[in-house]
N, C-alpha and C positions, 0 to 999 in steps of 0.2 A: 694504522688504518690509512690509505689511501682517501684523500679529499677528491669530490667531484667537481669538477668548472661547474660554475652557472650553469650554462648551455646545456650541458647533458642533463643537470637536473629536471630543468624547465623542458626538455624534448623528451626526458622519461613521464613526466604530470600530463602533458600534452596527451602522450600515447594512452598513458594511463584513464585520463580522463574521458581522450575518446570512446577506449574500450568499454568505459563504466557507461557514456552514452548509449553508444550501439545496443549494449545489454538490455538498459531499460527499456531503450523506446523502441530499439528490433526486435531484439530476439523475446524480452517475455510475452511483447502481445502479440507476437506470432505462437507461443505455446499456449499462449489463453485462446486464444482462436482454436487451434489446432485439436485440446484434448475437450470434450463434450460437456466434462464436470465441468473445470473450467470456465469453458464458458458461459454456461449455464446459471454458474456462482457470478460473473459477474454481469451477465445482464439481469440479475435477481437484484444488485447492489446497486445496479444504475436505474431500474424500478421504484425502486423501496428509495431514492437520494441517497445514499448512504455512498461516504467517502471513507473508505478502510486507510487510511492517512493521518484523521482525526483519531485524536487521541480522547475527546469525550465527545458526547452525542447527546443534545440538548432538543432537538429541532425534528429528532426522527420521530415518528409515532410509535412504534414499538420499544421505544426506549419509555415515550410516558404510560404506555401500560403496560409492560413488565415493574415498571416505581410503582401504578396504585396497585399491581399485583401485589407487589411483596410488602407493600405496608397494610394492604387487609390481612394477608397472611398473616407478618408478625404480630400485629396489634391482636389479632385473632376477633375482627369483628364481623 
């Protein structure tokens, strides 16, 4: 196997990471813009606070009534 110099490694991360940039913060929210669902889905997300990033949801209002939903349901009162 052929080692790489520093250099090239660190100029291939560079490019690499540029591109992961461009991706995120170019190109998806110009296709969030661009297709109507999309959109639609996310100015509903930026409505409602809701941060699709978060991994649990304490502070939404739909999250504490879906919990006293499903505890009347299961408890069955």
């Amino acid at each position: 196997m052929i080692e790489k110099s520093l250099s090239d490694r660190i100029t291939r991360f560079a490019i690499v990471f540029g591109l992961t940039l461009i991706l995120v913060y170019g190109l998806l929210p110009w296709l969030t813009g661009s297709f109507d669902i999309l959109n639609r889905m996310s100015l509903a997300l930026d409505e409602n606070g809701i941060n699709p990033s978060r991994y649990y949801y304490t502070d939404v209002e739909q999250v504490i009534e879906s919990e006293q939903y499903l505890r009347i349901v299961l408890d069955g009162k």
